[in-house]
N, C-alpha and C positions, 0 to 999 in steps of 0.2 A: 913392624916387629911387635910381638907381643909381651907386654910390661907385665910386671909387679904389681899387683892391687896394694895402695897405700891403706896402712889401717888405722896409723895414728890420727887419734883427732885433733890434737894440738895444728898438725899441717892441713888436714883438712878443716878445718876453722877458720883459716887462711882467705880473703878475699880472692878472686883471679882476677888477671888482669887480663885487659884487650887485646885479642889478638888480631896478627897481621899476617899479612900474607908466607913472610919468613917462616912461621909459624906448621907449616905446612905438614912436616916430620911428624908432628903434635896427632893430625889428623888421622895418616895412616895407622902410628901405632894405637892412639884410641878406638879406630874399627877394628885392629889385628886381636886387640885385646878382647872386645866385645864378642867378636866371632867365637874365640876361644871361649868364653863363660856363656856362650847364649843357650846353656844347658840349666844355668842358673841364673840370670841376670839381662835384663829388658833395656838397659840404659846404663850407661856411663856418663861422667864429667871427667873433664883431662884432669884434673887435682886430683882424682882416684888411680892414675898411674905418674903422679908426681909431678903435674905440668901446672902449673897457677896460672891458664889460661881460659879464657871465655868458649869453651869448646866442646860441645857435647854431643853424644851416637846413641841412637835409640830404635829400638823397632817399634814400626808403626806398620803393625801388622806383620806380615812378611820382607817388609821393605824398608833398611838400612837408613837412616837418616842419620845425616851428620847439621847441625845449627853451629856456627860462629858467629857471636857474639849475641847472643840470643837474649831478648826483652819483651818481659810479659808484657802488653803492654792495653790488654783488656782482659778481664775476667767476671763471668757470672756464674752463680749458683753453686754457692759455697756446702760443703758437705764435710765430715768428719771420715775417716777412712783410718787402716792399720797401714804399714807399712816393713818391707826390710828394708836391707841395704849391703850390697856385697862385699863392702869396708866396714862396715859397724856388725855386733852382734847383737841378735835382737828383732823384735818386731816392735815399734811403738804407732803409737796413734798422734794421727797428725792431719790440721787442715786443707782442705786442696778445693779447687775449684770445676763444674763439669764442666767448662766451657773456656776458652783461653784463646786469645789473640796474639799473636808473635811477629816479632819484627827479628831478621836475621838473616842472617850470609847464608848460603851454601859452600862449598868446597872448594868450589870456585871463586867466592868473594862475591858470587849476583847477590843482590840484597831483593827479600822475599820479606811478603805480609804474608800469614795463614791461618784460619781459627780451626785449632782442634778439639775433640769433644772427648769426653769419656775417659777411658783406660790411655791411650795416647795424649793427652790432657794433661794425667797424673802423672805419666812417665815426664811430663817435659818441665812439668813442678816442679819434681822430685829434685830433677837434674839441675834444673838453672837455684833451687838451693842452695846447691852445692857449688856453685857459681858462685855464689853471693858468701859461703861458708859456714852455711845453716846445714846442721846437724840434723836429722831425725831421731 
């Protein structure tokens, strides 16, 4: 089902919490939504359609990725970059890293290692941020 983009930041300030497999609903409507804005918008966190869960959908590249419960869990080669965000208004500047290691579930709950580089790098920043309740 495709959601409501959350715009308050007071809610998205908000930690998320762990999710589980119950959680599941979470996932659909976080792709249903992302498909819908992929005219404007690279990645989502569920707390952007009001879920305060560990759950995020991104393209990496042409190809749909969904992370649960997702943890940076290496990072090199720090860089300054601009940024939006399709809850916030605005562009600001903000640190990110070109290089990132992830420890995370799939859709299915398999739990995956994976280093991504570059542009898909920044999208998985951005999002696990907003995980954590950090603003841009």
């Amino acid at each position: 089902m495709i959601r409501e983009i959350v715009h308050d930041p007071l809610l998205l300030a908000q930690k998320s919490e762990t999710a589980a497999e119950k959680d599941r609903r979470i996932i659909t409507d976080l792709t249903d939504t992302l498909k819908a804005n992929r005219d404007r918008c690279v990645g989502m966190a569920a707390n952007m359609i009001g879920e305060r869960k560990r759950v995020i959908a991104f393209y990496n590249g042409p190809v749909l990725m969904v992370m649960v419960n997702p943890k940076i869990i290496k990072k090199s080669g720090e860089y300054t970059t601009e940024e939006g965000c399709l809850s916030l208004a605005g562009i600001k500047s903000t640190k990110r890293w070109q290089e990132i290691t992830v420890s995370y579930q799939d859709q299915s709950f398999l739990p995956h290692t994976n280093t991504f580089r570059g542009y898909p790098a920044q999208i998985i920043q951005h999002e696990c941020d907003h995980c954590e309740g950090i603003l841009i």
